[in-house]
N, C-alpha and C positions, 0 to 999 in steps of 0.2 A: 543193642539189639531190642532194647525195652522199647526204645525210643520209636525205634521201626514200624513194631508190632502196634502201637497206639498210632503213629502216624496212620497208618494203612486202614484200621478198625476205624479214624476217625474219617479220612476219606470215603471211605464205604457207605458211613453214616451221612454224609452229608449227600453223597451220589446218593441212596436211597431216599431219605429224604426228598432231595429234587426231585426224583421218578413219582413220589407219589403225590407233592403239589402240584405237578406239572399232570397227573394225570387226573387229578379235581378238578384241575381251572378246564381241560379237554373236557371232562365228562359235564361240567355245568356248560359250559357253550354247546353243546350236541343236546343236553336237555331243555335249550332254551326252545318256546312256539315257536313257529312259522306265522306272522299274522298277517291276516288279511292284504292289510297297507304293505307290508314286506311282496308282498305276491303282485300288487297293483303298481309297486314301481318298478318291480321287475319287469313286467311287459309294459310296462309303458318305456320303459328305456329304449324297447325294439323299435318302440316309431311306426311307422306304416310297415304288417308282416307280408311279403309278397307270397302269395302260397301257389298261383298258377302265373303260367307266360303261356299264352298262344300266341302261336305264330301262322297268319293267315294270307294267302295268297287272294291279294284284292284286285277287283276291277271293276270301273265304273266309266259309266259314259256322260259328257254333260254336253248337252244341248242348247245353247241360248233363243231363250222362245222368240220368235218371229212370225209376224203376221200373215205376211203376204210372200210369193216365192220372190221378188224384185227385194225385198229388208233381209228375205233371207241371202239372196244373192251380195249383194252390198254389206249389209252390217253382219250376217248368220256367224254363229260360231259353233263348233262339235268339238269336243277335247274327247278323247277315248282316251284312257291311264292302265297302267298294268302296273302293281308293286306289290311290296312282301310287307307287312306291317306288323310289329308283336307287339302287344297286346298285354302286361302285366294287370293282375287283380290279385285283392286281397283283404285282409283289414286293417283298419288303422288302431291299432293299442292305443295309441295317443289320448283317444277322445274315451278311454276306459274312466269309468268313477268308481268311489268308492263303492258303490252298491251296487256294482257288477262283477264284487269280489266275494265270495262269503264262504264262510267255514262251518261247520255243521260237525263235529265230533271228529269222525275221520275220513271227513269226504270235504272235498273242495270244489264248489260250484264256482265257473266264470259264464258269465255273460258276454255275449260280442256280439255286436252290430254284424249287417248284412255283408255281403262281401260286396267290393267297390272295384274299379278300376281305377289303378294309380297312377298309368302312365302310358300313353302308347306312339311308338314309333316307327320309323320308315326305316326297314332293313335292305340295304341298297340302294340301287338304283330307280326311279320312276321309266316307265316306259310309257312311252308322250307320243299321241300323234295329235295333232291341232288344225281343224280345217276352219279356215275363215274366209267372211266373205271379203272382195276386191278393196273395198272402203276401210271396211275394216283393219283388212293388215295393212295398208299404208296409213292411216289417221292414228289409228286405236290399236297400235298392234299388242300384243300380248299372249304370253308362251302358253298359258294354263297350266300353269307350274304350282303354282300356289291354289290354285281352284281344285288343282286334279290330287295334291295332299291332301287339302280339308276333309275333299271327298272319302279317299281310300279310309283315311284313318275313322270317317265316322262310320263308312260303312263295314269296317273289323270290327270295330266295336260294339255295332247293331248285332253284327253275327256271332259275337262270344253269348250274347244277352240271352238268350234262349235257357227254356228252363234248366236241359239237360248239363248245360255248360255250367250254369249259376252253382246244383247240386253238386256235380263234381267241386269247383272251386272252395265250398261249402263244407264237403265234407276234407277237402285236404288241409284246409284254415281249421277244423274242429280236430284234426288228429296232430295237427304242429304245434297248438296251442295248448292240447292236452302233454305233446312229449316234452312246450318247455314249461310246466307247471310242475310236468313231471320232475325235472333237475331241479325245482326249489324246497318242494313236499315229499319226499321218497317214503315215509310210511303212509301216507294217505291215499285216495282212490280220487280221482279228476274227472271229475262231467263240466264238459264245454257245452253249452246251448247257444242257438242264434237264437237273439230276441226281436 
């Protein structure tokens, strides 16, 4: 029975013990900094952050200039285009450096560049009408397929560009970047500024 009693007393001892190395090695990892370079490769990991998608219903006409009503008749061409185009912006974390990262006591300042467009594309179909003139479609024929996308998507992109759109995308890149600065820093307070 002796034997029991010290087996069990010596388990105990050894179970308490591990409970409280194991709660050292916890409590030194939890007190270690957060530093700067900790925080700059965390968002640079993200890559380019998308913070807005617009999605804009475009239409454009293109004209091929022509002199006389005889070049317009023979060579003339009109494409008129109707499509849906979105439109993704945002910032790129990528190009972050180190002195876009900075710690201050208990406040964490990031830096980010302006907001960018990352990417924009054709959502559906193109709605194509193409008037050419008689020379034209038989010699030089061509759909304006390719002339009537360049167009849509630059001209989505002209229309995101306005100031109100920029602030908006602006301020949703300053409040994403703030909540994931938040998940790395939880005692600290996060100010995102566009530089």
């Amino acid at each position: 029975m002796k034997k029991l009693i010290i087996a069990i007393i010596l388990v105990a001892v050894v179970f308490a013990a591990g409970l409280f190395i194991g709660w050292r090695v916890n409590k030194n990892a939890v007190d270690k900094k957060i530093s700067s370079q900790a925080i700059l490769e965390s968002l640079r990991e993200r890559g380019f952050l998308v913070t807005q998608t617009n999605t804009v219903n475009q239409s454009v006409k293109i004209a091929v200039k022509q002199e006389t009503f005889w070049d317009r008749l023979l060579w003339g061409q009109v494409i008129t285009a109707y499509g849906v185009v979105e439109v993704n912006s945002g910032v790129d974390l990528d190009k972050l450096k180190e002195e876009n990262v900075k710690i201050f006591g208990d406040k964490v300042l990031v830096e980010i560049s302006k907001v960018e467009i990352f990417n924009s594309r054709l959502v559906g179909d193109i709605s194509l009408e193409n008037k050419q003139g008689i020379l034209k479609r038989v010699f030089e024929s061509d759909s304006g397929y390719n002339q009537a996308m360049t167009e849509l998507v630059k001209k989505a992109e002209e229309s995101i560009a306005s100031p109100q759109q920029q602030e908006a995308a602006s301020a949703k890149a300053i409040q994403e970047i703030t909540r994931l600065v938040g998940y790395i820093v939880k005692d600290k307070t996060v100010e995102v500024v566009i530089k």
